[in-house]
SEMAR-776882 format. One record per residue (C-alpha): x, y, z. Coordinates in steps of 0.2 Angstrom, whole numbers, padded with zeros to 4 digits, always signed. Layout:
! residues N
XYZ;...
This chain:
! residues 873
+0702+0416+0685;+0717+0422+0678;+0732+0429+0689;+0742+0442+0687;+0759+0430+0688;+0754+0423+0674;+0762+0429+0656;+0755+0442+0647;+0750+0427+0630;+0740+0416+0643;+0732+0430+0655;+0725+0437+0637;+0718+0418+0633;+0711+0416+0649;+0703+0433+0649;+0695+0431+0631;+0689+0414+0638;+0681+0422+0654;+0674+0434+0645;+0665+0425+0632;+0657+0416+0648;+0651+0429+0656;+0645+0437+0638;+0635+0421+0636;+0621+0429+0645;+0618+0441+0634;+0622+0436+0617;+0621+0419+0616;+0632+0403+0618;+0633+0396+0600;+0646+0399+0590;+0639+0392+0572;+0643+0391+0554;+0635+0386+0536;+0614+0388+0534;+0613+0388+0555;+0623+0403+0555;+0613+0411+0541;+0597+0407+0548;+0601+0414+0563;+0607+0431+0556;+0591+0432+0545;+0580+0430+0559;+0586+0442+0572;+0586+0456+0556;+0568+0452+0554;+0564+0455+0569;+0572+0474+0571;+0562+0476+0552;+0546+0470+0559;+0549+0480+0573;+0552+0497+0563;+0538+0493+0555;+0526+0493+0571;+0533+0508+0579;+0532+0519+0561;+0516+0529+0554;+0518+0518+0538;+0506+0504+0543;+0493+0517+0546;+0497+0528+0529;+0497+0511+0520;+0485+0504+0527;+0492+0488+0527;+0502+0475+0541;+0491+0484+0556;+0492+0475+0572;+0482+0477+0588;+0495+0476+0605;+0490+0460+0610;+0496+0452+0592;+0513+0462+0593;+0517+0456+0609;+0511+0437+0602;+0525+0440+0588;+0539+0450+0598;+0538+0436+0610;+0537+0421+0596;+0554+0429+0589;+0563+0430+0606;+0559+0410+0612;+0565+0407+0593;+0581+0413+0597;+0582+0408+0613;+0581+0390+0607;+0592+0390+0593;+0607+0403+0601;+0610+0397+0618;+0611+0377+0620;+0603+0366+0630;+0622+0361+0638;+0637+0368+0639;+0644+0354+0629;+0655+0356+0613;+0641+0346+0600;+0628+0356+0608;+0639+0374+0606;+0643+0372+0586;+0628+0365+0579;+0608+0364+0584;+0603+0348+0589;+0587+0343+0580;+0578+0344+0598;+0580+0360+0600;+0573+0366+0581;+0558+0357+0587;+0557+0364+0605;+0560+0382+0594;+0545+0379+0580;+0535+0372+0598;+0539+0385+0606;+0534+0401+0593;+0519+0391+0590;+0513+0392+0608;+0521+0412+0608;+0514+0416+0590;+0495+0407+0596;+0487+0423+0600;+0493+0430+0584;+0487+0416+0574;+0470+0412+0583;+0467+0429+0588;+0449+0431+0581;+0445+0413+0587;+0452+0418+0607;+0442+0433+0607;+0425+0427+0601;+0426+0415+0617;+0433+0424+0631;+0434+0414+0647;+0430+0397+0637;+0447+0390+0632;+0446+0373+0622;+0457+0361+0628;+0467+0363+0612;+0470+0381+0620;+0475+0373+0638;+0487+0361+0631;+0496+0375+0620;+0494+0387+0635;+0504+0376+0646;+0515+0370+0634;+0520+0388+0631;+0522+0391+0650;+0535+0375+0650;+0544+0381+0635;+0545+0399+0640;+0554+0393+0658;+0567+0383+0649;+0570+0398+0635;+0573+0410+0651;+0585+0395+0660;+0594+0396+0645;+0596+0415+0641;+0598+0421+0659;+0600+0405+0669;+0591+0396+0683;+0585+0409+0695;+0575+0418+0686;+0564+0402+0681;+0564+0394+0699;+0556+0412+0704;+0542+0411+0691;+0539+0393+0693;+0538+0396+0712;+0526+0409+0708;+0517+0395+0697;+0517+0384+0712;+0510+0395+0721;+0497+0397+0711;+0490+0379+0709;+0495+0377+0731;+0485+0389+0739;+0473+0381+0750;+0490+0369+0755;+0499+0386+0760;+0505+0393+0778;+0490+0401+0783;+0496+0419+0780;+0500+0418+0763;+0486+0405+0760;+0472+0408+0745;+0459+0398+0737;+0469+0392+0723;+0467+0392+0704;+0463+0375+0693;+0476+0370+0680;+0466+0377+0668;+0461+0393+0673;+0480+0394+0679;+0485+0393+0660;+0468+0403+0653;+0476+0418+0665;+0495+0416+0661;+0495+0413+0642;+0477+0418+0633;+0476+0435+0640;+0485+0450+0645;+0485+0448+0663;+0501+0436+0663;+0514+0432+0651;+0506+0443+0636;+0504+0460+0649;+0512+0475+0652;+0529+0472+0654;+0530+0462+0638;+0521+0477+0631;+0534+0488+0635;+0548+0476+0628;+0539+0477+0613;+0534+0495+0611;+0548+0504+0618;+0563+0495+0625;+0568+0485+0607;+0571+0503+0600;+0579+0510+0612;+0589+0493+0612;+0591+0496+0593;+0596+0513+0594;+0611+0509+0604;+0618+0495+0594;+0617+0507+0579;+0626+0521+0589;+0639+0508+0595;+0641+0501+0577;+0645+0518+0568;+0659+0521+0582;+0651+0532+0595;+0657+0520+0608;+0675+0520+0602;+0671+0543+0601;+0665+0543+0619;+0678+0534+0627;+0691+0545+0616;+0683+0562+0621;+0682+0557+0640;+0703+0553+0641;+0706+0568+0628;+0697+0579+0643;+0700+0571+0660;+0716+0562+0658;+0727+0575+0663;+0719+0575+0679;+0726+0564+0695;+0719+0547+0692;+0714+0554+0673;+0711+0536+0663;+0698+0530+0680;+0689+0547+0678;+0689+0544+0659;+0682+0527+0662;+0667+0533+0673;+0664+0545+0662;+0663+0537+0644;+0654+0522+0655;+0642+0534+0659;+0640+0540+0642;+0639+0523+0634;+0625+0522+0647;+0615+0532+0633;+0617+0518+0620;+0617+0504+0631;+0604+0497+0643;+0616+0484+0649;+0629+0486+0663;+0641+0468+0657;+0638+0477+0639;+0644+0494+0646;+0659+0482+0656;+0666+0476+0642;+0664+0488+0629;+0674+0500+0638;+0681+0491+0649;+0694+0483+0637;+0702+0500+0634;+0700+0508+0652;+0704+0494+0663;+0721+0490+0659;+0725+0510+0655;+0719+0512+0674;+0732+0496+0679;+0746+0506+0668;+0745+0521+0678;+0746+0514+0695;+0729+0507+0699;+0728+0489+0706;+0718+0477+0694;+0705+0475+0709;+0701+0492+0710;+0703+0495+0692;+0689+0482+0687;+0680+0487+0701;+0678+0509+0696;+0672+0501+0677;+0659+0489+0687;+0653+0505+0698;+0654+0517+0682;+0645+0503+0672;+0630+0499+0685;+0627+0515+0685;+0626+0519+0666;+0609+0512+0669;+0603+0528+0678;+0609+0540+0665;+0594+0550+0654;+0589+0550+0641;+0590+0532+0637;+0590+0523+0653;+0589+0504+0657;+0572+0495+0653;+0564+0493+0669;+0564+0514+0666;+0552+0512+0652;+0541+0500+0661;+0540+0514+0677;+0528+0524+0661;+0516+0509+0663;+0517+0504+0680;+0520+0521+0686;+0507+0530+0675;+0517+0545+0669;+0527+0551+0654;+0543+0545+0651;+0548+0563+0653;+0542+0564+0672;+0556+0547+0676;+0568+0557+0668;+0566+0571+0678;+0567+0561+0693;+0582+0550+0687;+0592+0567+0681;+0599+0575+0701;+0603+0556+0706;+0609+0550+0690;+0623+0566+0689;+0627+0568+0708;+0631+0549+0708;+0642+0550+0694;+0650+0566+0703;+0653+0556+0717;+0661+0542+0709;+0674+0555+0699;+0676+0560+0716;+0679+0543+0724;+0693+0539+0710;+0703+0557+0713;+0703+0550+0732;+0708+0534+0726;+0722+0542+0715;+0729+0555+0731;+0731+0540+0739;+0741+0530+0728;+0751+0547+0726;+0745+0548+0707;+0749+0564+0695;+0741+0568+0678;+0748+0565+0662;+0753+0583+0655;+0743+0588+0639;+0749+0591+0623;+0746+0610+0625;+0744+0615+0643;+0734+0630+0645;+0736+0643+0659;+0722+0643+0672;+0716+0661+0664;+0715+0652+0648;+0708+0636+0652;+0694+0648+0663;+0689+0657+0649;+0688+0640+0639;+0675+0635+0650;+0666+0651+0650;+0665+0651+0632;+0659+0631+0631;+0646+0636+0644;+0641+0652+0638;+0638+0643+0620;+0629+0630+0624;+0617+0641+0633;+0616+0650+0619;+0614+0636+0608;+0601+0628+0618;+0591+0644+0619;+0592+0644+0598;+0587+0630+0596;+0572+0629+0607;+0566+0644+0606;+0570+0646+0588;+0563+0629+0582;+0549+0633+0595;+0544+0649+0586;+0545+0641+0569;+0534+0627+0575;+0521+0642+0578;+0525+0651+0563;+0521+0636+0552;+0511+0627+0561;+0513+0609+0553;+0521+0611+0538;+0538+0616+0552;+0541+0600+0547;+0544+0602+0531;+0559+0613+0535;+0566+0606+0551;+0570+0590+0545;+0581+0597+0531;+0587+0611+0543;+0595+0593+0552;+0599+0585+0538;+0610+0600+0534;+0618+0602+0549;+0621+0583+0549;+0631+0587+0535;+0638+0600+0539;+0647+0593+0554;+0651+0578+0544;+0662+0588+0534;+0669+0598+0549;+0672+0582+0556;+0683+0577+0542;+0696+0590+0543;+0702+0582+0555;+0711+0565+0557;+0700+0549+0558;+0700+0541+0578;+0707+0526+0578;+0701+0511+0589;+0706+0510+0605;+0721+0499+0607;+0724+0496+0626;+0743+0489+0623;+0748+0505+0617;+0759+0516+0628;+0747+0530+0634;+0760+0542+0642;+0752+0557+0631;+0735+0564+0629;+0725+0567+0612;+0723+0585+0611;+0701+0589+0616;+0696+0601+0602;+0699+0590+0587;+0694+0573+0598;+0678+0582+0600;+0676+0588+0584;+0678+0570+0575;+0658+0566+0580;+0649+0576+0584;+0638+0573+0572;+0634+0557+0583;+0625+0567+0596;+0611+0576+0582;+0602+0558+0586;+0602+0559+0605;+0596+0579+0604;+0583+0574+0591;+0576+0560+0606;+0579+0571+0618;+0570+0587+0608;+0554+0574+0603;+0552+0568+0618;+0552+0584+0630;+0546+0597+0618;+0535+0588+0606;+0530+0575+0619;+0529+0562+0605;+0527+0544+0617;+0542+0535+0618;+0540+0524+0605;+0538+0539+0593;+0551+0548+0597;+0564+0531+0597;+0559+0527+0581;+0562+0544+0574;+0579+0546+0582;+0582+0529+0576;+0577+0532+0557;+0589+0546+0559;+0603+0535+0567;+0599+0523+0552;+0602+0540+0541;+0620+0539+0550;+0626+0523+0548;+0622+0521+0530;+0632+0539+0526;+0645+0545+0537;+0658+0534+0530;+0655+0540+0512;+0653+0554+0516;+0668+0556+0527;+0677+0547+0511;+0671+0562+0500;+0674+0576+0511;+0693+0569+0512;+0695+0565+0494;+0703+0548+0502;+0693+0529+0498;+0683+0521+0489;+0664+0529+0488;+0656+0511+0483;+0668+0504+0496;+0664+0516+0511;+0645+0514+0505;+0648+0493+0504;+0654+0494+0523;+0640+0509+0530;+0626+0495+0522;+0636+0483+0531;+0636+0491+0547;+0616+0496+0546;+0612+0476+0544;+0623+0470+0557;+0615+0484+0570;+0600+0475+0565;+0604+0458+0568;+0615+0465+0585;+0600+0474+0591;+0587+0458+0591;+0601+0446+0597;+0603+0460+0613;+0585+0457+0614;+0582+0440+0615;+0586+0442+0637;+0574+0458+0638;+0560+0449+0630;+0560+0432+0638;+0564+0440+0655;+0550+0452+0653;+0538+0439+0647;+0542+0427+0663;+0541+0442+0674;+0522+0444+0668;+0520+0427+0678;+0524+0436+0693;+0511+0450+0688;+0497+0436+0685;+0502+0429+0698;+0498+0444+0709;+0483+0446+0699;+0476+0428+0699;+0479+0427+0718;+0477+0441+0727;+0495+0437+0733;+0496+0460+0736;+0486+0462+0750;+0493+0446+0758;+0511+0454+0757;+0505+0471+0765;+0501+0460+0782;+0516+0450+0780;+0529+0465+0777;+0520+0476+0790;+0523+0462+0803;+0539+0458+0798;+0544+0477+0797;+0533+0481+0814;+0527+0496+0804;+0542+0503+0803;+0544+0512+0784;+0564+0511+0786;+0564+0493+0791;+0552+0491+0776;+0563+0497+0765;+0580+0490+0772;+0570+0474+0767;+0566+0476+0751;+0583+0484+0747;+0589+0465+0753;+0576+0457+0741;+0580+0468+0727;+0600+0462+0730;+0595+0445+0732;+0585+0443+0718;+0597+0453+0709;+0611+0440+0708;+0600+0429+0697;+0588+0439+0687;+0593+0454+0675;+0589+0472+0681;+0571+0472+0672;+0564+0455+0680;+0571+0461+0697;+0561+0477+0693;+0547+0470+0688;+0546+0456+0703;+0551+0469+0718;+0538+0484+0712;+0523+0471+0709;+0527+0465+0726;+0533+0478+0736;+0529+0497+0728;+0511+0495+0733;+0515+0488+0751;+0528+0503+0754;+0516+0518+0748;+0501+0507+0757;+0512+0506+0775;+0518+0522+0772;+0503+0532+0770;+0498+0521+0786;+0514+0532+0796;+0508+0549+0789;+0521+0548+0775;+0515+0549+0760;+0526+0542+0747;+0527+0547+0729;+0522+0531+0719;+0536+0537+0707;+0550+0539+0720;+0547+0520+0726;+0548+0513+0709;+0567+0524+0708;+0570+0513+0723;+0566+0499+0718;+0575+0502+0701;+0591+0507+0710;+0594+0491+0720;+0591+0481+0705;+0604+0488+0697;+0617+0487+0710;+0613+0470+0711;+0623+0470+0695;+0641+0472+0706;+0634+0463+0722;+0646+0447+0725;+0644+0434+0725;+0636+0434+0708;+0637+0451+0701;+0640+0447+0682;+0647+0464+0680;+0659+0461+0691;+0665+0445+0683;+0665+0453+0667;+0677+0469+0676;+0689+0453+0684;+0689+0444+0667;+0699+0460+0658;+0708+0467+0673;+0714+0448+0679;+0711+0450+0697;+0698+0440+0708;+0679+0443+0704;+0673+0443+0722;+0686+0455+0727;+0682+0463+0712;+0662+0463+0716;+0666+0469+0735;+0676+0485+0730;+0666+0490+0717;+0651+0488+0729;+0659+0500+0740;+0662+0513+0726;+0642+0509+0723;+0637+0513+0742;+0638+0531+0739;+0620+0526+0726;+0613+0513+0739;+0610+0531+0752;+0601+0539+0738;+0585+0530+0737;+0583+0530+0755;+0586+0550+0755;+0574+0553+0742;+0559+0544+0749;+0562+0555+0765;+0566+0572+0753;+0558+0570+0736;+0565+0586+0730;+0582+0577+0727;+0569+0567+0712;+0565+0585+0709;+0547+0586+0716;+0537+0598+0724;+0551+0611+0721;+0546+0628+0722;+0557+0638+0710;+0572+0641+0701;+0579+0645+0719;+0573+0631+0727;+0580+0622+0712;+0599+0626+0716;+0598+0625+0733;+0594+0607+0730;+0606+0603+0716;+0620+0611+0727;+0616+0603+0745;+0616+0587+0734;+0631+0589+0727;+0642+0594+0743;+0632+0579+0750;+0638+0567+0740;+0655+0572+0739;+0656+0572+0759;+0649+0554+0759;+0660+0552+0747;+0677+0557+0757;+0669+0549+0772;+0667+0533+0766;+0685+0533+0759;+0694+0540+0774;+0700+0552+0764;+0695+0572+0759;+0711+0585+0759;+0721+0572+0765;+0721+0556+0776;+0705+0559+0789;+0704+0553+0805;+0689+0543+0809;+0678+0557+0819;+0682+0566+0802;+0671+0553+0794;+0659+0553+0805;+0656+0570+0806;+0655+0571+0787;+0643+0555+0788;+0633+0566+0797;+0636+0583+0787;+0629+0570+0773;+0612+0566+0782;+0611+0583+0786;+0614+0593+0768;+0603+0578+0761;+0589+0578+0773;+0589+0595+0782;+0570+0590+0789;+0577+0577+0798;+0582+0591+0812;+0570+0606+0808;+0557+0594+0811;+0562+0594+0827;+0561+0611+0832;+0548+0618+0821;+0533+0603+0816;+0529+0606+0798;+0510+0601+0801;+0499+0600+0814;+0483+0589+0815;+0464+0599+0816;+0448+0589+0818;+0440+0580+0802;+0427+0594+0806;+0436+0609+0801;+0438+0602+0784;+0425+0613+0776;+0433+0629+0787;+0451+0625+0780;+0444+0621+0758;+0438+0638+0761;+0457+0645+0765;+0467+0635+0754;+0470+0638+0733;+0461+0630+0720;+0468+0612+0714;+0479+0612+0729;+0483+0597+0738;+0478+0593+0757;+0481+0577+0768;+0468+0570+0778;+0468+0557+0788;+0456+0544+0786;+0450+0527+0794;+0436+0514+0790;+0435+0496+0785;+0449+0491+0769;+0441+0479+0754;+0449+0465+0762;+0440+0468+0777;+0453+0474+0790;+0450+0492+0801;+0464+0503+0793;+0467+0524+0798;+0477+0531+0783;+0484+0547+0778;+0479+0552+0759;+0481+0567+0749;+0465+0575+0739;+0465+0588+0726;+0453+0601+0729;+0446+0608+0714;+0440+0626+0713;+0421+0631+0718;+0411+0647+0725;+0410+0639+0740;+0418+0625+0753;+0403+0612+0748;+0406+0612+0730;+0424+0611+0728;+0419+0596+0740;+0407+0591+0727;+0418+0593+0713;+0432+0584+0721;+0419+0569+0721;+0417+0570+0741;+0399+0571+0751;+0402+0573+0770;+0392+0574+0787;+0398+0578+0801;+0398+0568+0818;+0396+0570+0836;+0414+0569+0841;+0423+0580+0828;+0425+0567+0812;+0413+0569+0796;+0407+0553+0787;+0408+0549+0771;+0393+0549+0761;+0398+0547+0744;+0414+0544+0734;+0411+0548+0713;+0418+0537+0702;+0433+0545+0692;+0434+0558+0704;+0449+0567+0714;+0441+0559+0731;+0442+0541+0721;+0461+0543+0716;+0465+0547+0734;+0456+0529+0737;+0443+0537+0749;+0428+0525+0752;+0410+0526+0757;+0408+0521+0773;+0424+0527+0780;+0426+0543+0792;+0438+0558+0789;+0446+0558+0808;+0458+0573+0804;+0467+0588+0794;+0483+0589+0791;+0485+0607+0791;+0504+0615+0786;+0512+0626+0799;+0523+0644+0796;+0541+0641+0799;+0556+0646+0795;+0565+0635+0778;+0572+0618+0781;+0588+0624+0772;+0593+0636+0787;+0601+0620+0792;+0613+0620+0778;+0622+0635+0787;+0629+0624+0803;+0633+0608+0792;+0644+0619+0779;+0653+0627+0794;+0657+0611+0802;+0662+0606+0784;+0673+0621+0784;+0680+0617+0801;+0685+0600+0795;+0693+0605+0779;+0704+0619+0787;+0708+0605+0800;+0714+0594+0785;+0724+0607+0775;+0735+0611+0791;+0739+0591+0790;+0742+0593+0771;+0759+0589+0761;+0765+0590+0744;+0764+0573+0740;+0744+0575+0744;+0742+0593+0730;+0749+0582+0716;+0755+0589+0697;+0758+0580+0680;+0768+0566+0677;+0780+0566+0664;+0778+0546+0661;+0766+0533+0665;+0766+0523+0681;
């Protein structure tokens, strides 16, 4: 790694070097020329056309190229092992990096012939289900060998050990320890499962990949191409510079705006990371903390709606709810961990004795309040046009709305084009330029905000039309197309500066290399999502679930927290090897079930939602966790300092999004669910806020000034308190109390039509084993107790000692999706109790807060309130 010692000419070579290496993962590691080259720009363009093609209406209006799912994913995968064969090399040896060996065009052609079978011998597979020739079992394995090496070569060795283990696994059964032993598959119903169905390699998460995630993928590198990235980092150090600390704030925050074009953290590292790392160094901050706020910023950009990272689509499959419901559950954690980490680099700052950097035209604080009055004020107003007004025009005119909201965007497209262009052109980002004075906000704002009409039409399709998620990315990506093709002559028109056929040469340019960016930035997401599937057939073919229930609930004693401590260590682990989707994919096949399962075992009934969110958060931290977090490597490449150093202080900056998943599994209202009302609504965003920011200071020894450790503790514990207020309340007033299974038909009578109610259940599990288990069961409405029973699906009779047996359990019912079974007994009610709001505790842990601050502000000097600085540090 380089060092700081060395001069400025080689530190520069041996970043470029380093980063190159750690880029490797994600673009490829082939540097060719000539027809190789070509080839290899055609295909990935190809690809982003075929898959345009799938996700638009055309097929369907033409009635031509119409393809089922399972031949899509045959063909998304065929392109992806392609690539992965003829982009990264079989060594990391100089013949091998500037041309293609002849063995690897035949392990390529091999391989998308064993990827492209199902395509190609569709109507022959599915006329013999369940009877595979041997022709099919030696293509079937062949494709299971190919697609391990493609996945060693695109994300490295972990990820394929894990699936082969899983493989292993598989074909060992009746050789296994006892508790995780199984009857064991043959070879060849091994390959039949894994490759010529949909239960392995071919399933849902390869199904997402190819439906969702390459478009959003797309999306991105289209945004990034027309020079939102470059706009975003500009707008962020126009606005927060003059701040203490300015250029780190502006890194978290453009990081977590690039977030919304790219589903990759080492992406996000190194596209803003080159500009914002070594401004951060000029202003004072030391490389190791510098690399380590863009690692923290960067990780997290991954949990920032609309356009999260790709495990987030696959939670719509596994999860079975509209993309809409994960971003409402991602939104609170998303924006109260970036907070925090604004907050954590103004801590950092104070203590390094930092100033801003004075603005070009420094308002007074009466004019820079009514600024943000006005910016708040219009865009409520805005947003209130817009939905309301487009929502009344969508009544009005029913479906032809079309027909005149699409040139009502195309205008104001146009419109803000040529605003745009009164204004002077942002230049790229040029981190050995002095920085010692700030671009002014209003005309760095101005310059694009025409970029953000895409993001508000993705947003608008998929919340207020609820198109699916495909839908509404390829319609914000049409329209992104739109962008990329035009702005530059556009731009050249409105200024009456350029060439037109010049500006439109370079926009055609810039649409086809998206393209051909796009797929390559695929080729990771869809090999790691097809080898993941061998984990899921894996589960499916072996039964491997039920066995990991026993295990984790002897290894956790029962114990929810331990349960999740270890899956947060399995997450991490498997994290240092395998992206952020195969993680996801691996841990919530594994372990969701086992946690919701043990969970509702305790009497806490876990939404399935909130443990996928956990899950998800852990895999991504993983991406900074030494010693191998690849983002961190990528941070330590451009700021020159040591990567594990590197790793372990951006993964103290990230501890402050480690305590969230464990705080909302115990209070889901932080994922915004089961919140009351608008009330209860900013109670909850509020507490979280303050909650975050005290762990925050806590965790930095610093608030006001320089805390003293019982400072830290305490605001440790203000944190626990403001973020899970039940905790205590619980304490003094139970929220529930438990009735007899008998009184069930006493309490339906009571209780509002299709409300919830928990019982508590018992009888023998499908594996065999005595269970008691707490489940919750939607009670539909009825003119009496016995049919809302019967129209939740549930016949009951009563018992001698105060339980009712289950008769009957309808198929499809409310009784069914609570996984109640015939046979098994309802022991008890778990009736809600009056009490006083949880949130009364809010009122000791804000005075002790207040205590602690006015104890900290008597210790407070001058050097600690801070100012401008009139030159860099």
């Amino acid at each position: 790694m380089a060092k700081a010692e060395r001069s400025g000419s080689d530190t520069a070579d041996v970043d470029k070097d380093k980063i190159a290496e750690v880029l490797q993962t994600e673009t490829g590691g082939r540097a060719l020329t000539g027809p190789a080259a070509t080839l290899l720009f055609i295909v990935p363009v190809c690809w982003s056309l075929f898959q345009l093609w799938i996700a638009s209406p055309l097929p369907f209006i033409l009635e031509i190229g119409i393809f089922n799912s399972t031949e899509t994913r045959s063909i998304h995968l065929t392109f992806a092992v392609f690539l992965a064969f003829t982009a990264f090399p079989m060594l990391k040896r100089k013949h091998q990096i500037e041309r293609i060996p002849i063995y690897d065009w035949i392990l390529a052609l091999a391989a998308s012939f064993a990827a492209g079978y199902l395509f190609l011998f569709y109507d022959q597979l599915s006329s013999r289900p369940g009877d595979p020739t041997d022709f099919d079992i030696v293509v079937a394995l062949g494709g299971l060998v190919l697609l391990l090496e493609a996945t060693r070569r695109s994300l490295g060795l972990p990820l394929a050990i894990v699936a082969a283990v899983f493989l292993f696994y598989s074909l060992a059964g009746p050789y296994m320890p006892a508790v995780i032993a199984h009857k064991g598959a043959s070879l060849s119903k091994l390959a039949s499962h894994q490759w010529l169905g949909t239960e392995g390699v071919f399933g849902v998460a390869l199904g997402v990949s190819t439906s969702f995630v390459f478009l959003f993928v797309l999306f991105g590198a289209l945004l990034e191409k027309a020079g939102a990235g470059n706009y975003f980092i500009k707008v962020a150090y126009a606005c927060l510079g003059h701040m203490r600390g300015g250029p780190a704030k502006a890194a978290v925050v453009s990081s977590g705006l690039s977030g919304v074009i790219s589903g990759s953290s080492i992406a996000n590292v190194v596209t803003t990371g080159t500009f914002t790392i070594p401004l951060m160094k000029r202003v004072g901050f030391p490389a190791t903390k510098a690399g380590a706020v863009e690692v923290a910023a960067s990780t997290n950009g991954q949990l920032t709606p609309p356009i999260m990272g790709a495990a987030a689509f696959l939670m719509v499959e596994y999860v079975g709810i509209p993309y809409l419901e994960v971003i409402k559950a991602a939104i609170l954690p998303a924006m109260i961990s970036y907070i925090a980490l604004i907050y954590i680099v103004h801590i950092e700052a104070c203590k390094l004795k930092m100033r801003g950097i004075e603005p070009p035209n420094r308002p007074s604080l009466a004019r820079r309040m009514l600024n943000w009055v006005v910016l708040l004020l219009g865009l409520c107003v805005l947003t209130l046009a817009v939905y309301y007004g487009i929502g009344w025009l969508k009544t009005l005119l029913g479906d032809q709305a079309l027909w005149v909201l699409a040139p009502a965007m195309i205008l104001a497209y146009l419109g803000l084009v040529a605003y745009s262009a009164s204004f002077p052109k942002l230049e790229i980002d040029d981190a050995s330029t002095d920085m010692t004075s700030l671009p002014e906000v209003g005309p760095t704002v101005k310059t694009g905000l025409y970029f953000l009409l895409p993001v508000v039409m993705l947003v608008w399709c998929l919340t207020v039309e609820r198109f699916s998620p495909q839908l509404s990315a390829f319609w914000a990506t049409v329209f992104m197309i739109i962008i990329v093709l035009t702005h530059r002559p556009l731009q050249a028109f409105f200024r009456k500066h350029g060439s037109l056929g010049e500006a439109s040469r370079l926009g055609l340019q810039d649409f086809v290399h998206s393209l051909a960016t796009g797929a390559r930035n695929m080729v990771g997401i869809g090999v790691a999502t097809a080898t993941a599937g061998i984990v899921v057939g894996t589960v499916t073919l072996t039964g491997i679930g039920l066995v990991m229930t026993e295990f984790v609930e002897f290894i956790s004693g029962g114990n929810l927290l331990l349960m999740l401590i270890f899956t947060a260590v399995i997450s991490l682990l498997l994290g240092m090897g395998l992206p952020t989707t195969a993680n996801y994919i691996v841990v919530s096949t594994l372990m969701a079930p086992v946690i919701v399962t043990l969970g509702a075992e305790n009497g806490l009934l876990v939404p399935l939602i909130a443990v996928h969110m956990f899950v998800f958060y852990f895999g991504i931290l993983a991406d900074d966790t030494p010693p191998v977090g690849l983002a961190a490597y990528a941070a330590a490449a451009i700021s020159g300092a040591d990567p594990i150093r590197t790793g372990i202080q951006g993964f103290t900056y990230d501890i402050r999004t480690a305590i969230l998943p464990f705080m909302f599994i115990f209070n889901t209202q932080l994922l915004l669910l089961g919140l009351t009302g608008w009330l209860d609504l900013l109670v909850t965003v509020v507490s979280a806020v303050i909650a975050m920011l005290a762990f925050a200071a806590a965790t930095q020894g610093y608030w006001l000034t320089k805390s003293y450790r019982w400072e830290s503790a305490l605001l440790v514990l203000i944190t626990f308190t403001l973020f899970r207020p039940g905790y205590w309340w619980d304490m003094m007033y139970p929220p529930t109390e438990e009735r007899p299974g008998s009184k069930i038909v006493e309490y339906i009578d009571q209780i509002p039509a299709d409300d919830m109610t928990v019982l508590k259940a018992s009888g023998i599990s499908i594996d065999g084993n005595e269970v008691s288990t707490y489940v919750q069961l939607e009670v539909p409405s009825g003119e009496t107790p016995e049919e809302r029973l019967m129209a939740a699906g549930l016949e009951l009779s009563p018992r001698d000692d105060g339980r009712m047996d289950v008769e009957f359990v309808q198929f499809g019912s409310p009784a069914e999706d609570a996984r109640l079974q015939f046979g098994w007994t309802i022991d008890a009610i778990q009736v809600p109790l009056g009490r006083p709001p949880k949130e009364w505790m809010f009122i000791p842990a804000l005075v002790l807060l207040g205590l602690i601050a006015f104890n900290q502000l008597r210790r407070r000097t001058d050097e600690d309130r801070g100012g401008y600085a009139t030159e860099s540090a």
